[in-house]
C-alpha positions as CSV (number, residue, x, y, z in Angstrom):
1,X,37.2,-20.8,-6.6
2,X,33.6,-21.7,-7.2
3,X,31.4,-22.0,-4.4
4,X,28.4,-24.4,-5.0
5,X,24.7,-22.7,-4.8
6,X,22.3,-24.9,-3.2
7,X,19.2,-25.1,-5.6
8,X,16.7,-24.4,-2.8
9,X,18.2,-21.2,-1.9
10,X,17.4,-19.6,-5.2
11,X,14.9,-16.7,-5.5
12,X,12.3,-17.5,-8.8
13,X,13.2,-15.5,-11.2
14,X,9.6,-13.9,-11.5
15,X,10.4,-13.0,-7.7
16,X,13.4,-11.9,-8.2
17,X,12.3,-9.2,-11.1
18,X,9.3,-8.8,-8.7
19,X,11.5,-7.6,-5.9
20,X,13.4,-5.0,-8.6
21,X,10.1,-3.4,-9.4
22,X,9.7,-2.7,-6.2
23,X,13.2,-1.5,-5.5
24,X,12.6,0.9,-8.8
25,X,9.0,2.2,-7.8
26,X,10.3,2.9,-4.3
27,X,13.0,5.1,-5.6
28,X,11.2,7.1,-8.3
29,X,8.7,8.0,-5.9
30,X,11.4,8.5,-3.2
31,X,13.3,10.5,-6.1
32,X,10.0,12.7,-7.1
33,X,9.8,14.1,-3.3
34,X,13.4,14.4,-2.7
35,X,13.6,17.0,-6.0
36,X,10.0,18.7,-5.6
37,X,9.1,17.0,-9.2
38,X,5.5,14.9,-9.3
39,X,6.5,11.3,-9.6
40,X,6.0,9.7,-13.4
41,X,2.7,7.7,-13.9
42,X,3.8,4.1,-14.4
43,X,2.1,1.5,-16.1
44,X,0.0,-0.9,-14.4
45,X,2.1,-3.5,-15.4
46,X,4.8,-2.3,-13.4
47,X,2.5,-0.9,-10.1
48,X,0.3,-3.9,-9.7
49,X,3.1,-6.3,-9.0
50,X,4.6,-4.1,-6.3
51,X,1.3,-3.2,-4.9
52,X,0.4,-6.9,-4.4
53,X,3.9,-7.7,-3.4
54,X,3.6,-4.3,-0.5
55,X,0.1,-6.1,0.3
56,X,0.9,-9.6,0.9
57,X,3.9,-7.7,3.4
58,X,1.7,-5.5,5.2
59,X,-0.3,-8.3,5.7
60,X,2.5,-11.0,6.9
61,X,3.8,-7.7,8.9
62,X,0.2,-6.5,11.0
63,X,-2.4,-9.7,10.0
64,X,-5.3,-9.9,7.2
65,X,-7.6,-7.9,9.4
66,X,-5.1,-4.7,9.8
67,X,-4.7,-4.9,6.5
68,X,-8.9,-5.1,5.2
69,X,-9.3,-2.4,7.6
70,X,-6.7,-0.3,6.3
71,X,-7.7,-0.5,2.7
72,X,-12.0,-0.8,3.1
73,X,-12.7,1.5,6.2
74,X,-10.2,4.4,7.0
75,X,-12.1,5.0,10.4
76,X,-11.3,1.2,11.7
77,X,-7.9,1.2,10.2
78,X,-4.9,1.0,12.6
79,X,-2.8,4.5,12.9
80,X,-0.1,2.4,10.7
81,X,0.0,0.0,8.0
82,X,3.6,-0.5,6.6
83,X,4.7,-3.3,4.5
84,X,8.0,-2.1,5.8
């Protein structure tokens, strides 16, 4: 049976791989503490997608000026700024 896929529903693919580099950075690091290791430095052209991608989150997730804080002025930051 094939079940139809509405073309609005689908993810860009530059999202889509966007979301995957995220996914992988996530794990290596969470993989580097688990085993005691220092993670591996990766290129910027795989960490500056995810960071922007963990940036425009925190920000839809606390508001612009959590996140300014957070990043320009430790002392005015908010205890917590998760992009999960």
């Amino acid at each position: 049976m094939v079940v139809p896929l509405e073309v609005e529903s689908l993810l860009p693919l530059d999202d889509f791989l966007t979301t995957r580099l995220l996914e992988i950075v996530v794990h290596v690091d969470d993989l580097a503490i688990s085993t005691a290791v220092e993670p591996p430095q990766l290129p910027a052209q795989v960490t500056q997608p995810v960071i922007d991608l963990l940036a425009q989150l925190a920000t839809v997730r606390h508001g612009p000026t959590a996140v300014i804080r957070t990043f320009s002025r430790t002392e005015r930051a908010p205890e917590t700024v998760s992009a999960f």
